[in-house]
C-alpha positions as a Markdown table, in Angstrom:
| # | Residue | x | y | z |
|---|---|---|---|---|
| 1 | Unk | 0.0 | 0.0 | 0.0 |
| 2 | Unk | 1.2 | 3.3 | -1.0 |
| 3 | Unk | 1.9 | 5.5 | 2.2 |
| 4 | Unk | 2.5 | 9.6 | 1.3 |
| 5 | Unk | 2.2 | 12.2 | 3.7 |
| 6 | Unk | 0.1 | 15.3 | 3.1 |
| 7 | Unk | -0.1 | 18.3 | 5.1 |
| 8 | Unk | -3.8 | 19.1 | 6.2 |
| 9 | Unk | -4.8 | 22.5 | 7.2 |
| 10 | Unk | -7.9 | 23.4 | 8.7 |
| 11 | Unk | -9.0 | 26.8 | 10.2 |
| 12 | Unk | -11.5 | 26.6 | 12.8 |
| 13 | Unk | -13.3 | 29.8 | 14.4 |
| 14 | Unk | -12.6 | 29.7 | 18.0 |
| 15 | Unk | -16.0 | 30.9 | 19.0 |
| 16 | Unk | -18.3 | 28.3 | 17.1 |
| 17 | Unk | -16.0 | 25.8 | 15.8 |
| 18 | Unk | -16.9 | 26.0 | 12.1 |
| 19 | Unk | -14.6 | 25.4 | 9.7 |
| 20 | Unk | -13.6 | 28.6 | 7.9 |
| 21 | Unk | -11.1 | 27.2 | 5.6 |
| 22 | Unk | -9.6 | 23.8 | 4.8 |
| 23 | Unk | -7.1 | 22.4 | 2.0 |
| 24 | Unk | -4.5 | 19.7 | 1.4 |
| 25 | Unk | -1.3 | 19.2 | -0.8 |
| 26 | Unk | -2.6 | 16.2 | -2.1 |
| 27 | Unk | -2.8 | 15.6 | -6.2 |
| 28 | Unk | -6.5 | 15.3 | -5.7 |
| 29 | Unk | -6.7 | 18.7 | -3.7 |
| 30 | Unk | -6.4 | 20.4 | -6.9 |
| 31 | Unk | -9.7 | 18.3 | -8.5 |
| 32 | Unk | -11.8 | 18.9 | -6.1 |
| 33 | Unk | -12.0 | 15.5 | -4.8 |
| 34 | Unk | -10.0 | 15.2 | -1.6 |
| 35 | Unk | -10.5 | 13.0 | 1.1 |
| 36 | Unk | -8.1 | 14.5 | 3.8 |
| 37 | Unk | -9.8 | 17.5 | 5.2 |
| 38 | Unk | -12.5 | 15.0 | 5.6 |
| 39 | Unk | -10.6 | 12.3 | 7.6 |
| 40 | Unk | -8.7 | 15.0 | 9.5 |
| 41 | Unk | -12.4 | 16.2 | 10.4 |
| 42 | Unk | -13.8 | 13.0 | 11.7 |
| 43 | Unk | -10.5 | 12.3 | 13.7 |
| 44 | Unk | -10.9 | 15.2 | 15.4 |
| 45 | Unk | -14.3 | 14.5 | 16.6 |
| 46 | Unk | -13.9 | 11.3 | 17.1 |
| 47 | Unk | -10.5 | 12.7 | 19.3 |
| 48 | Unk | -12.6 | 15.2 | 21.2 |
| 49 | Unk | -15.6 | 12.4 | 22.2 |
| 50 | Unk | -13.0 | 10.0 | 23.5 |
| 51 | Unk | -11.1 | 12.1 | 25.6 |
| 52 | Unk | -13.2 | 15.6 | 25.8 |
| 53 | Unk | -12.1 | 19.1 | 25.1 |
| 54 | Unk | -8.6 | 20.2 | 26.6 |
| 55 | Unk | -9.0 | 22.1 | 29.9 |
| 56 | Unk | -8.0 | 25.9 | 29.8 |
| 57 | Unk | -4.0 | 26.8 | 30.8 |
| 58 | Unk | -3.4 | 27.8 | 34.1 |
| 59 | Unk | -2.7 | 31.2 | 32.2 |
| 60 | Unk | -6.1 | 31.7 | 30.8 |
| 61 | Unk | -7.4 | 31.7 | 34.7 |
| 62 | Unk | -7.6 | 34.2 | 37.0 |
| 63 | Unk | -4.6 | 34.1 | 39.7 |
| 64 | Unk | -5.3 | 31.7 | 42.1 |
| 65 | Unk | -1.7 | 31.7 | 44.2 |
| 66 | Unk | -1.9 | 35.5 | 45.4 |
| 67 | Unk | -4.7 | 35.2 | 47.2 |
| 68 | Unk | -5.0 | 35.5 | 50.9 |
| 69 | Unk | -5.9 | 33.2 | 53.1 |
| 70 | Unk | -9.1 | 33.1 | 54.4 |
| 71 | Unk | -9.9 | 33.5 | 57.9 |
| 72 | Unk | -11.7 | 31.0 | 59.5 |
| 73 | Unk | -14.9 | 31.7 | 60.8 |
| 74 | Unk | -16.5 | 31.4 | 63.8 |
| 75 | Unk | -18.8 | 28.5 | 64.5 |
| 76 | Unk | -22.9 | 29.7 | 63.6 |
| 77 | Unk | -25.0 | 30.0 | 66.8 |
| 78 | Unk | -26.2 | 27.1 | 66.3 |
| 79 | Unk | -22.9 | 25.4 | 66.1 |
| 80 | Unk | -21.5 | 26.6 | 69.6 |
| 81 | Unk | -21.1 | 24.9 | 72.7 |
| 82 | Unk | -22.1 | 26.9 | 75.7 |
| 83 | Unk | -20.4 | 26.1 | 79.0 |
| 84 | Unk | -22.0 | 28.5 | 81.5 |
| 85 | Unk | -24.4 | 27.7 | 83.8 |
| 86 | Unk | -27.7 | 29.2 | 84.9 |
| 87 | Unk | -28.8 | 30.6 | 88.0 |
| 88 | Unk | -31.0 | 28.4 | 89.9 |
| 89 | Unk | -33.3 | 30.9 | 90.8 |
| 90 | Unk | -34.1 | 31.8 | 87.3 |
| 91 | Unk | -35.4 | 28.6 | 86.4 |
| 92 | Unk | -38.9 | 27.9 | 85.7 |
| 93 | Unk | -40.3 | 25.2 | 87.5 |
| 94 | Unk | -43.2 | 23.5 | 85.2 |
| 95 | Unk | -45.4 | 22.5 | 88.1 |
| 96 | Unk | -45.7 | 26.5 | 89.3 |
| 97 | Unk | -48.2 | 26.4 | 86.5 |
| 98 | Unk | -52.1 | 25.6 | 87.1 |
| 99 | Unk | -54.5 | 23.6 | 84.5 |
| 100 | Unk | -57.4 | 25.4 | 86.1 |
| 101 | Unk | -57.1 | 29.4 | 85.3 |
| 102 | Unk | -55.5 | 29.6 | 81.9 |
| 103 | Unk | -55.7 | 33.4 | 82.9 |
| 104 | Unk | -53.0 | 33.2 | 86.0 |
| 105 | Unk | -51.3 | 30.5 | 83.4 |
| 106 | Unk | -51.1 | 33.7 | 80.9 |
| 107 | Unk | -49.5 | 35.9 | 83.6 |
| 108 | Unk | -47.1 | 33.6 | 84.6 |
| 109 | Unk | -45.8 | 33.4 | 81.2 |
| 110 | Unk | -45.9 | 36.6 | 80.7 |
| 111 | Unk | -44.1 | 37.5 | 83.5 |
| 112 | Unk | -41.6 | 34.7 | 83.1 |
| 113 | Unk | -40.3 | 36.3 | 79.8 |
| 114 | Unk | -40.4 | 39.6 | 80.5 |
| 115 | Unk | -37.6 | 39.0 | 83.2 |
């Protein structure tokens, strides 16, 4: 089989990917009736659903080394532990409070959260 090496060039737009230009060096180039451009097409796509497009160069992102280092924050209320205890005295005790007069009930509560 004959083996002869042609050089293929293709130009792509960067934006949309269509092919703005293509030719080969090939004796059939010049007929009209080239199979290259073709075959160079179709190994590219084949090429790019194997292995996916190329991730951009470090150089095309923005600067991620000179940043500063974030601080680290403070555990959400939620999130904290509190270690302090409260005064006995300041406790409600659930049994102060009568089924019978949902009135003096009322107070009570009232009163408890307003101190």
């Amino acid at each position: 089989m004959w083996q002869e090496n042609f050089v293929v060039i293709i130009k792509l737009n960067k934006v949309t990917a269509e092919v703005m230009d293509a030719g080969c060096d090939c004796k059939a180039s010049s007929m009209g009736r080239c199979s290259h451009v073709s075959a160079l097409l179709h190994a590219l796509e084949d090429y790019v659903g194997h292995y996916g497009y190329a991730p951009p160069p470090c150089t095309s992102e923005v600067c991620q080394w000179n940043k500063g280092r974030k601080e680290k924050s403070s555990a959400s209320a939620f999130e904290r532990q509190y270690t302090f205890k409260r005064d006995s005295s300041r406790l409600i005790n659930a049994n102060l409070v009568s089924e019978q007069d949902p009135v003096k009930n009322l107070n009570f509560l009232l009163s408890c959260a307003q101190t």
